[in-house]
N, C-alpha and C positions, 0 to 999 in steps of 0.2 A: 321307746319308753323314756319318760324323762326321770332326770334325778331324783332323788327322794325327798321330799316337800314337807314342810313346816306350816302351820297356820297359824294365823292372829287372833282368829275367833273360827268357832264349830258351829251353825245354827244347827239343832235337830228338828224338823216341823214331822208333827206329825197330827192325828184327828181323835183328839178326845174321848170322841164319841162311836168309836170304831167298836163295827162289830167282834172285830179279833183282838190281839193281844195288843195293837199298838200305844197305849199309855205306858203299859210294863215293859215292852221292848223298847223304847223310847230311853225311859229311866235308866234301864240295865246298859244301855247304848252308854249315857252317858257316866253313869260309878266306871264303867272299865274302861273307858278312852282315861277319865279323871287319875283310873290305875297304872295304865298303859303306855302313855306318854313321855317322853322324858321332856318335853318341855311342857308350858304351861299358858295355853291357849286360853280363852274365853270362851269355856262352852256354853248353850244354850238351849235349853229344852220350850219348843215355841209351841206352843199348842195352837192349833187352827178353831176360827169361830164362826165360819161359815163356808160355803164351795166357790170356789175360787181365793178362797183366805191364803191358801200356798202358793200363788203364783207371786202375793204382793210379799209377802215373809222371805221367798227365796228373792225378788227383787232388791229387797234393800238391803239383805245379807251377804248379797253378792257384791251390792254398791260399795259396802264398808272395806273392801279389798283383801287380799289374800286370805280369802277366808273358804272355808269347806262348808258345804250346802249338804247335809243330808235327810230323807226323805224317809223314814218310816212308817209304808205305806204298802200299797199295791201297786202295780202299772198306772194306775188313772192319779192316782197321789203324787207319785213320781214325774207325772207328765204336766201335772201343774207345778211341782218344783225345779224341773229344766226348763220349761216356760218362760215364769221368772228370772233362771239364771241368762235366758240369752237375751229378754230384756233389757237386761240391768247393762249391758254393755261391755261386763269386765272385760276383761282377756286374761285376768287369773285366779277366777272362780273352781271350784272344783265341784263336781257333786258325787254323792254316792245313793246307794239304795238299800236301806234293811227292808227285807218281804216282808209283811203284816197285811197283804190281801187274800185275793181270793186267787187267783191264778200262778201272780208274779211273774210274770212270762222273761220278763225282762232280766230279774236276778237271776230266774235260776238257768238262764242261758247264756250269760257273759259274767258272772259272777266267776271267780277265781279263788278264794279261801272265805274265813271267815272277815266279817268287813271288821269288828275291832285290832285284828290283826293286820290288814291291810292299813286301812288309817296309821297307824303305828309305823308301819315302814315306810309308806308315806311314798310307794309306789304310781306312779300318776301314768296314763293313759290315756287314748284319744278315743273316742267312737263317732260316726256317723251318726248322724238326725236324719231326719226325713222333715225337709219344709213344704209346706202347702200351702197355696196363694190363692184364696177365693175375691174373684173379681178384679178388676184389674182399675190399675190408677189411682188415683186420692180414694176411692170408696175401700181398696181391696183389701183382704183380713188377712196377715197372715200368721202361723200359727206351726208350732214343734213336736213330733213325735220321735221316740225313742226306740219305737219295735216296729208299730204299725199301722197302716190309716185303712181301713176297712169301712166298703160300701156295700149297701145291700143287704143281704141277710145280718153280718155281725152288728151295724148299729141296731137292726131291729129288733134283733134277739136283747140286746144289752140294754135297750129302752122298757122292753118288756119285763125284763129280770128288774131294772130297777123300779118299775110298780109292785112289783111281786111281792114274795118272803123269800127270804134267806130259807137255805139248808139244802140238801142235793135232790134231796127227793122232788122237792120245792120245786128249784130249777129243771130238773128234767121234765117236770110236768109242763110250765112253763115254756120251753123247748121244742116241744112238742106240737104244745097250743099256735105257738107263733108260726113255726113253720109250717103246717096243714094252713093255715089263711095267708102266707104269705105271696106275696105278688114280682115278679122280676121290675126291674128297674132298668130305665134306657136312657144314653148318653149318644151326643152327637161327638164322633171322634174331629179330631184336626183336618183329614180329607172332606168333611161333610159326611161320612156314611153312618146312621144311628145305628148301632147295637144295642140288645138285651142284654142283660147279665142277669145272674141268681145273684151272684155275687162277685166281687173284687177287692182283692188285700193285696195292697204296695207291703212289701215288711222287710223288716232290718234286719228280723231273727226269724230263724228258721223255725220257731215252734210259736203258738199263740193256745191259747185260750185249755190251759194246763197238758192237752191232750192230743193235739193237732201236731201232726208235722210238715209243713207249709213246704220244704226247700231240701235238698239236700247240705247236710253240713259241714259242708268245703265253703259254703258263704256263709261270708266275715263282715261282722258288724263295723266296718272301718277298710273294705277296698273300696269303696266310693260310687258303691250301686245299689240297689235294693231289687228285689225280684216280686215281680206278677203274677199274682194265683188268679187265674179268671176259669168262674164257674158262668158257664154261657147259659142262658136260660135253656130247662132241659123238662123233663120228666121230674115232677120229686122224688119217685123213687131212684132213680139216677144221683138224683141231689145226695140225696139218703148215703148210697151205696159212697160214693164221693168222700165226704164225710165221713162214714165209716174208714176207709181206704188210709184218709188222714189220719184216724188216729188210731190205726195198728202200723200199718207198715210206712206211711208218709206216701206222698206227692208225687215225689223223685227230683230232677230239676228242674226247675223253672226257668222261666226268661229273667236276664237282670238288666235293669236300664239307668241312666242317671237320671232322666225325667221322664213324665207322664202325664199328658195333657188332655184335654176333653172339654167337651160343655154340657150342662146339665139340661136338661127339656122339662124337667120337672122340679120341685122343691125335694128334697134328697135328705137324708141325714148320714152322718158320716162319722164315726170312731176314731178317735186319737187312741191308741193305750187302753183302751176303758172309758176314757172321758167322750161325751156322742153330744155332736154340733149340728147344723144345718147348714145346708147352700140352697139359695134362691135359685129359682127357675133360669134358665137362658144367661148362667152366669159363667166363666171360665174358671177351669178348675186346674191347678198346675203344682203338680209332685214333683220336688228335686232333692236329691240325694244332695246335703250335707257332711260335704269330709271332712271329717276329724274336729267335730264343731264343739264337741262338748268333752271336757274332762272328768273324768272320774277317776274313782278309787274304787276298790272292792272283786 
């Protein structure tokens, strides 16, 4: 852990337009740092104006230097605000995370006290990313996650929920819908041999999507591997029972690797955190566990 850290400036970004509380957790974020502090940073309450508005907010607040980046958000909020922070180049950026989604998979699993208290001590820590590189050479993308990159079922489910309505019942219905028409998805590995999957999640943290228990929790977001949940294409009722299995008693362990390679045979879409992207057909797709890449607080 390092020594206790001071800032120059606080951005808080958070989405205006949020179905949950984040405008008022936002504000509250900023009266008790303003209370909390004993020095006297530049706080800033940024509001976001459109999607991807957080990846350019925490770029340039990172650019301005020793500054703290926090994200009052969900997993997908968050993932466009560590985005920007590894953009921006610093090497003494910090970020943190107040929950105001739907899941939060990410605070409420590496989180350690309250974040206005932490900020105040000023306690600083490392965690692993998860980098992904779609494509290779001058064309290739690549791009940050902080929990998880998920193929198959969870971008499909997450594309669907975001057509939908909000509220549980909503989404289970939704849930439901997607998965009775959903179809397995097939990748050519590094030896040449294709496989089906139902699905597949690299992840950082051991639990995702509020309910699921991916991993056993002896893996640490910060030993410098991330673990493979592969749902092989099966039976849906099998799929079903799987999923269930996830979110009563968990998974158990998994494999854990520093990377994960593949190639796509079809167009694909893929989940960061919440945030769901695309890879082209016949393109190379490459997971590597990032150690201790990103700082936080909280």
């Amino acid at each position: 852990m390092d020594s206790a850290r001071t800032f120059d400036s606080v951005s808080i970004i958070f989405n205006p337009n949020s179905t949950g509380d984040a405008p008022r957790l936002a504000k509250d974020l900023h009266d008790d740092l303003a209370r909390l502090l004993s020095y006297s940073p530049k706080i800033t309450l940024q509001p976001t104006e459109r999607a991807g508005h957080a990846v350019e907010l925490a770029r340039e607040a990172a650019r301005r230097g020793n500054a703290l980046v926090v994200s009052v958000s969900g997993d997908g909020g968050y993932n466009e605000v560590v985005n920007g922070v590894m953009q921006s180049g610093s090497s003494d950026a910090v970020c943190a995370v107040m929950a105001a989604g739907n899941a939060n998979d990410h605070r409420r699993t590496t989180g350690t006290k309250p974040l206005p208290e932490a900020i105040a001590e000023g306690a600083v820590r490392r965690l692993d990313l998860l980098k992904i590189t779609i494509g290779e050479g001058a064309d290739a993308e690549t791009n940050y996650a902080h929990s998880y990159i998920g193929f198959g079922l969870t971008p499909v489910v997450a594309i669907d929920l975001e057509k939908g309505s909000k509220g549980a019942l909503k989404e289970m219905v939704t849930v439901v819908r997607t998965f009775a028409k959903f179809k397995p998805f097939e990748i050519r590995q590094t030896d040449g041999v294709h496989r089906r999957f139902d699905s597949l999640v690299l992840a950082n943290i051991p639990e995702m999507a509020k309910y699921a228990t991916l991993s056993e929790a002896e893996d640490h977001p910060s030993d410098g591997q991330f673990e493979v949940v592969v749902f092989p294409h099966m039976a849906k009722w099998k799929v079903l029972l799987t999923a269930l299995r996830a979110a009563s008693k968990g998974l158990g362990k998994q494999p854990s690797v520093s990377s994960y390679e593949f190639t796509t045979v079809k167009p694909m879409p893929y989940q960061l955190d919440g945030e769901v992207k695309s890879a082209p057909a016949e393109t190379k797709v490459l997971v590597e566990a990032a150690p201790r890449a990103l700082a936080v607080l909280g």
